[in-house]
C-alpha positions in Angstrom: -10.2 42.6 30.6 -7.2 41.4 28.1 -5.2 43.9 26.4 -4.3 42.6 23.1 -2.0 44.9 20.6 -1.5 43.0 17.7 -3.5 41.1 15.5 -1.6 38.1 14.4 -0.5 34.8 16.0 -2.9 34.9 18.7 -3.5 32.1 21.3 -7.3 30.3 20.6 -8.3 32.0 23.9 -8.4 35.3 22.6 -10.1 34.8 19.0 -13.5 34.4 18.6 -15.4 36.9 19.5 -17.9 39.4 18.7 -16.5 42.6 18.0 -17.6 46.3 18.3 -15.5 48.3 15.8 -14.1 51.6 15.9 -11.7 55.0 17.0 -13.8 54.6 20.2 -12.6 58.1 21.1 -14.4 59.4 23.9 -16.9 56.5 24.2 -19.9 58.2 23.7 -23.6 57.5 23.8 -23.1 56.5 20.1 -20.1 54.3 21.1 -21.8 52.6 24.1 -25.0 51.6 21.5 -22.3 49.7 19.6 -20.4 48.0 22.2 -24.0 47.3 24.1 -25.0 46.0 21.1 -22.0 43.4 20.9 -22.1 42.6 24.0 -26.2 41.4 23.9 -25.0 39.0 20.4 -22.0 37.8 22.4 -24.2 36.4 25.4 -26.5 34.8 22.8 -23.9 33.2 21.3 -21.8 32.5 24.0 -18.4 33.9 23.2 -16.3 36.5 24.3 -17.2 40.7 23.8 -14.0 42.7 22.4 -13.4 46.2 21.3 -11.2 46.3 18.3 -10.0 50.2 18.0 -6.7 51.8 16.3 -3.2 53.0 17.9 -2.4 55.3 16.8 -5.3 57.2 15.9 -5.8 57.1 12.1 -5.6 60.7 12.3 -2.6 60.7 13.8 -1.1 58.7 11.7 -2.1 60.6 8.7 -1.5 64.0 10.3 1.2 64.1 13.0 1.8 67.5 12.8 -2.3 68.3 14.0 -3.3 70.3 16.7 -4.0 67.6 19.7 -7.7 66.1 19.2 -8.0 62.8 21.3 -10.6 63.1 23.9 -9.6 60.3 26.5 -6.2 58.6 27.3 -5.7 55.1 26.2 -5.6 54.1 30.1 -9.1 56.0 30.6 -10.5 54.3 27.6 -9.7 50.8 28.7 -11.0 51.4 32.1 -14.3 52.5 31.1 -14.6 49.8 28.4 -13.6 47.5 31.3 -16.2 48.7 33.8 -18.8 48.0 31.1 -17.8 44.3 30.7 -15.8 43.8 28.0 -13.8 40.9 27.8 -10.7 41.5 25.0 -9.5 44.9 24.1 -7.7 45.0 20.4 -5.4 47.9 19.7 -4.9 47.1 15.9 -1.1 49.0 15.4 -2.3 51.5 12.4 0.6 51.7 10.3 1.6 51.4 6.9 1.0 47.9 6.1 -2.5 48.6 7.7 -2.9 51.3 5.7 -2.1 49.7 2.1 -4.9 46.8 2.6 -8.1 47.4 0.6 -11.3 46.5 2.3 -11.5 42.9 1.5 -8.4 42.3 2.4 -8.9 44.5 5.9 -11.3 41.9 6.7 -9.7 38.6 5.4 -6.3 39.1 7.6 -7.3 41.2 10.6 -11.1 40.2 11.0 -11.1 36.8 9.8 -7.7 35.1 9.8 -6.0 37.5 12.9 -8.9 37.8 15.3 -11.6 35.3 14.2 -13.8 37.6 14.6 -17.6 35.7 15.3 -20.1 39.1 14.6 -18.5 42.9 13.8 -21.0 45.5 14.9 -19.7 49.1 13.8 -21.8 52.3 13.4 -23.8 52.6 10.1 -21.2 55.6 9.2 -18.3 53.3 9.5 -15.3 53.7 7.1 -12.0 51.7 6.9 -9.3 50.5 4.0 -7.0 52.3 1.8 -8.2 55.6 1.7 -11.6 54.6 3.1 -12.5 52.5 0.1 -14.9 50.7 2.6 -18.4 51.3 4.2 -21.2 49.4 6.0 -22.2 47.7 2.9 -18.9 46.2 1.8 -18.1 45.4 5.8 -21.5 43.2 5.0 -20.6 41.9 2.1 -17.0 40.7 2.9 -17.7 39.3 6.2 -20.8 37.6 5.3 -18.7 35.6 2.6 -16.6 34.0 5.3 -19.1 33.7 7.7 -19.0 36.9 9.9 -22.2 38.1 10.9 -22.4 42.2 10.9 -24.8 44.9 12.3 -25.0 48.2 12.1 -26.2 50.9 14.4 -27.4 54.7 13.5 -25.7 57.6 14.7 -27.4 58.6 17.8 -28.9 62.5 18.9 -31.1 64.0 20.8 -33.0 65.7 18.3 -32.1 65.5 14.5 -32.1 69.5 15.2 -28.9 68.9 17.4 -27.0 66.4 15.1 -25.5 63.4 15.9 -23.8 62.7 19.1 -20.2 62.2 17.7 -16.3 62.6 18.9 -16.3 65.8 16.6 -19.5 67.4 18.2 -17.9 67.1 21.3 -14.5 68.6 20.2 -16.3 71.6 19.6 -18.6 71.7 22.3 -14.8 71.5 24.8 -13.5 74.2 22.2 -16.2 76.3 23.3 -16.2 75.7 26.8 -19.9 73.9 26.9 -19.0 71.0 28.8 -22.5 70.6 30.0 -23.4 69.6 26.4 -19.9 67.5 26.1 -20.9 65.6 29.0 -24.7 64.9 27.9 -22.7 63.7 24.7 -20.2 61.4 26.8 -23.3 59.9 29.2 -20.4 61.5 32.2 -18.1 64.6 32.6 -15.4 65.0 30.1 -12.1 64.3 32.0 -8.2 64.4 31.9 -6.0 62.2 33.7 -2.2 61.9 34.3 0.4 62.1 36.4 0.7 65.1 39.0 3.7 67.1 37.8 6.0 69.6 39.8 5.0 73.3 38.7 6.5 76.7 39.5 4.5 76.6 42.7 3.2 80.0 42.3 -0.3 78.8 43.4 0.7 77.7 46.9 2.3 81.2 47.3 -0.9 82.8 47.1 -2.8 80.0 48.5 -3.8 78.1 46.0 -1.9 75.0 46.0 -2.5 73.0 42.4 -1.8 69.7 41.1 -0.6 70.8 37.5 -1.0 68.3 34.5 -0.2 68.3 30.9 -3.0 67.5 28.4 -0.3 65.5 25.9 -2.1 64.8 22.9 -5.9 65.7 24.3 -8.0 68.6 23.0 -7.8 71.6 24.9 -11.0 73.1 25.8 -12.0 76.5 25.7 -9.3 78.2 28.2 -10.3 79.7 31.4 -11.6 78.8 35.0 -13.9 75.8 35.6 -15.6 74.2 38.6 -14.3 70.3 38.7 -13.8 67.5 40.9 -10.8 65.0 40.8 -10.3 61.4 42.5 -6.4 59.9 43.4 -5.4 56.8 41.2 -6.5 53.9 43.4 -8.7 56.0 45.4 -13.1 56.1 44.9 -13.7 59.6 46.6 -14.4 62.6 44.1 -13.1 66.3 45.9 -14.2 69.2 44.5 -12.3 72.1 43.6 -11.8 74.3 40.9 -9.2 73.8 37.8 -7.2 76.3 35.3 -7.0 75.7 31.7 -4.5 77.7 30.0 -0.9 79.3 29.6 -1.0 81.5 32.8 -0.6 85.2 30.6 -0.5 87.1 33.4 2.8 85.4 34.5 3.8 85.5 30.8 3.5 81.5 31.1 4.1 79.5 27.8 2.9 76.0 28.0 -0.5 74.9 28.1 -1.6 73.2 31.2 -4.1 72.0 33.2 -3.9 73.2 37.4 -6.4 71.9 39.8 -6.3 73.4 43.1 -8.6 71.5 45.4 -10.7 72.7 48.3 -9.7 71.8 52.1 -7.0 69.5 50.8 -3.2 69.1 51.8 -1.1 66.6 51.1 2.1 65.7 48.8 0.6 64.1 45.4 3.6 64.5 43.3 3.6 61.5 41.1 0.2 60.3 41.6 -2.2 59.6 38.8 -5.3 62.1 39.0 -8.8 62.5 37.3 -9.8 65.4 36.7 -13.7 65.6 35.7 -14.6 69.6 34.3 -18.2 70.2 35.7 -19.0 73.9 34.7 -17.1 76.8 32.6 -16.7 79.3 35.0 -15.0 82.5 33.3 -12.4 83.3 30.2 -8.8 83.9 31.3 -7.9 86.9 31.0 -4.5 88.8 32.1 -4.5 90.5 35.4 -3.1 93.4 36.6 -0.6 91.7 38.3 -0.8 89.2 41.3 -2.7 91.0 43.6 -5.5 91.6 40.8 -4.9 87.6 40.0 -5.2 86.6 43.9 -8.5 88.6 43.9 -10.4 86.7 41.4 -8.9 83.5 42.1 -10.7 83.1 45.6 -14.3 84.5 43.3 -13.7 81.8 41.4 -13.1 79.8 44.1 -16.1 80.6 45.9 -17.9 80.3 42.3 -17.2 76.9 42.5 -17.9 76.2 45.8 -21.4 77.5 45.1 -22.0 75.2 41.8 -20.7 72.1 44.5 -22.8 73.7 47.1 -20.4 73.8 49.8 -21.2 76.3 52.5 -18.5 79.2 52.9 
């Protein structure tokens, strides 16, 4: 797959495709319907599939003093959009000028004249120009006058009881700790990656050992104790264990973090990339008593875990 972050001056090779469009955060079922969808006109036409989403985040852009929101890193979102066969990745730079063009003109210079864009497929609820002047119809009726072909695809649920499957459904589901419901969203487990930083080492004094990352500009979920699995950049094998979400109160901690202490495993990973997939909300945190208290319901937690993985003791 071909990362492309600009829109202009682009080689032949990487113009003419069909393109699903959108924030593509989390790549949800709702997502994959879109990006399946371009994929099946691209094979009948025989062109190229791309993804065309923002960088920054529109939200972002708009509000860079937010609370973080984004559900996936940009490298996770490229590999899974790989792995599901997409051919050109656009990362249209969201800025100023970006945000001054009205929908026609959104599609004459990025769709039509920057990326030559064959077919656009977007969700039916699809916004985009200045101040969101544009919808599915005007996406139609701009494209189609210079020869873009568009679909559209409904927002997808289980049951119109349950709402749409959507990146803000699942925010809420990881605010409250439901990741079983974030991950029926997704189609997999919610996860975090990034690079294994140095902690206080606290864990490994009680036995515990964790491989501490920072969320950056990723939700947080609910905080507390979950069961999880993680897998070593470059490596296939999952291992269980069980990861902590939160600011460590009992050890009057202040940053939030992310520490994933995994079962039977010893080794120096300091540096490496990790993914960390959340499985099950075990418990709240709460402040302990003190370490002994702490060390106490760590290794319940740890056997809670064990028992959702179903490793014997």
């Amino acid at each position: 797959m071909r990362k492309i972050n600009h829109y202009t001056d682009l080689d032949a090779s990487l113009r003419g495709a069909v393109i699903a469009l959108g924030n593509f955060d989390g790549i949800h079922r709702g997502h994959q319907m879109v990006i399946q969808k371009a994929a099946q006109i691209a094979k009948d036409m025989g062109v190229p599939v791309a993804v065309a989403c923002f960088h920054p985040h529109p939200s972002r852009f708009f509000n860079p003093d937010a609370p973080p929101f984004r559900l996936m890193s940009t490298r996770m979102r490229a590999g899974i959009l790989q792995s599901m066969g997409v051919d050109f990745l656009y990362e249209i730079p969201f800025d100023k000028k970006l945000t001054q063009m009205d929908d026609a003109s959104f599609v004459e210079q990025a769709l039509y004249k920057g990326l030559g864009a064959k077919h656009v497929v977007v969700g039916e609820d699809f916004h985009y120009g200045h101040k969101r002047c544009g919808d599915f119809a005007s996406l139609q009726k701009h494209c189609q006058a210079r020869g873009i072909g568009v679909s559209g695809i409904k927002p997808v649920s289980l049951h119109q009881s349950y709402g749409k499957y959507g990146s803000t459904e699942i925010r809420q589901a990881l605010r409250d700790g439901d990741v079983f419901f974030a991950a029926h969203m997704l189609s997999r487990p919610w996860m975090v990656d990034g690079e294994i930083m140095l902690g206080d080492q606290l864990g490994r004094t009680l036995g515990f050992p964790t491989a501490n990352l920072y969320f950056g500009d990723r939700i947080r979920p609910k905080p507390g104790i979950y069961a999880a699995e993680c897998r070593l950049d470059g490596e296939s094998l999952w291992r269980p264990g069980v990861a902590y979400v939160g600011s460590r109160p009992t050890v009057d901690g202040k940053d939030h973090r992310l520490e994933m202490h995994i079962f039977d495993f010893d080794a120096d990973i300091y540096g490496r990339i990790l993914d960390v997939a959340f499985r099950s909300f075990i418990r709240d945190d709460v402040k302990f008593d003190g370490l002994e208290a702490l060390t106490n319901q760590m290794k319940k937690d740890a056997d809670g875990a064990r028992a959702i993985f179903g490793i014997l003791p």
